[in-house]
N, C-alpha and C positions, 0 to 999 in steps of 0.2 A: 504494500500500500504506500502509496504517493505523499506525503504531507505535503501542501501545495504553502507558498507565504502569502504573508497578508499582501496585498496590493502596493501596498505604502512603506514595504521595505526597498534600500536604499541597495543597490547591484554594485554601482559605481557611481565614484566621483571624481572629478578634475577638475584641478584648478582651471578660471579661464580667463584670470587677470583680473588685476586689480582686485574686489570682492565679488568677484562670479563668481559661481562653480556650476558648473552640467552635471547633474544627477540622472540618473537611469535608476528607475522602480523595476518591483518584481512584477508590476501587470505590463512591463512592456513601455510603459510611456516614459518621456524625456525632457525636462526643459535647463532651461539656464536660471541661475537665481542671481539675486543680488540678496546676500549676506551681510551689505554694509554695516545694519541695525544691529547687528550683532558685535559688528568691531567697536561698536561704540556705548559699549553696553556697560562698562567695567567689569566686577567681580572677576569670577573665572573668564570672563570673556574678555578681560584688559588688553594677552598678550596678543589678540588676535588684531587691534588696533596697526599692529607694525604687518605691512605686507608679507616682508619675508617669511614671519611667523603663521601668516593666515596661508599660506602658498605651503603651507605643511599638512595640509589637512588631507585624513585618510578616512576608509570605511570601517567600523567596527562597531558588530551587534547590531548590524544593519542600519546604522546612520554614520550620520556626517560628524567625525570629531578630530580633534586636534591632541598632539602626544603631552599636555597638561590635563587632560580629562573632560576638556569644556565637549558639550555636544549640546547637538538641538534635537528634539523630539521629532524623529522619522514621520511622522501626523500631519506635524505644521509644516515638515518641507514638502508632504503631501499634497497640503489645501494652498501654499502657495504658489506649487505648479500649478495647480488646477484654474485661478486665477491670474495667473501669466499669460500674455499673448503668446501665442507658437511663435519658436524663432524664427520659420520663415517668413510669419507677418512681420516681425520685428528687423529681420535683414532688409524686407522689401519696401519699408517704410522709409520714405528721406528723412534724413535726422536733420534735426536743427542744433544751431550751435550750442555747443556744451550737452548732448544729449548721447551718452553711450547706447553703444550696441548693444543690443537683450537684455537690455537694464530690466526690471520687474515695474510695470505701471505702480504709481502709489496709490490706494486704498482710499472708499471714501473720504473726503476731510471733515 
């Protein structure tokens, strides 16, 4: 027998500059995030402020975390793809100045 994963665990990650990272789920779907909110979070999250440090981030226990312990709950980078543009709309869209690529749209205000 098969034990299948939740939907919302974490396959792979890569860095993609700056605070992206492209995650890969276990149902298959993909997006890029922006992390930034997290680098600027303090607590455990302090070292991730310095790029080099956030450019460290690995898979384990099926999310996203860094070799100090900080992680995010494999959930919320769930419901964050899920509200992401697809990066092909996000490639195909002209950017205006100061607007990265596959940035994540921000959230009601």
């Amino acid at each position: 027998m098969q034990i299948s994963s939740p939907p919302y665990h974490i396959m792979r990650a890569r860095h993609a500059g700056g605070y992206l990272v492209d995650v890969s789920f276990a149902d298959g779907s993909r997006a890029t995030l922006d992390l930034s909110r997290y680098a600027a979070r303090g607590g455990v999250f302090a070292p991730l402020a310095e790029p080099s440090y956030f450019a460290q981030l690995l898979v384990d226990l099926h999310t996203v975390c860094w070799p100090n312990g900080a992680d995010i709950a494999p959930e919320r980078l769930y419901e964050m793809a899920a509200s992401a543009k697809p990066p092909s709309a996000a490639r195909s869209s002209p950017r205006r100045s100061g607007q990265r690529r596959n940035a994540v749209p921000a959230g009601p205000q």
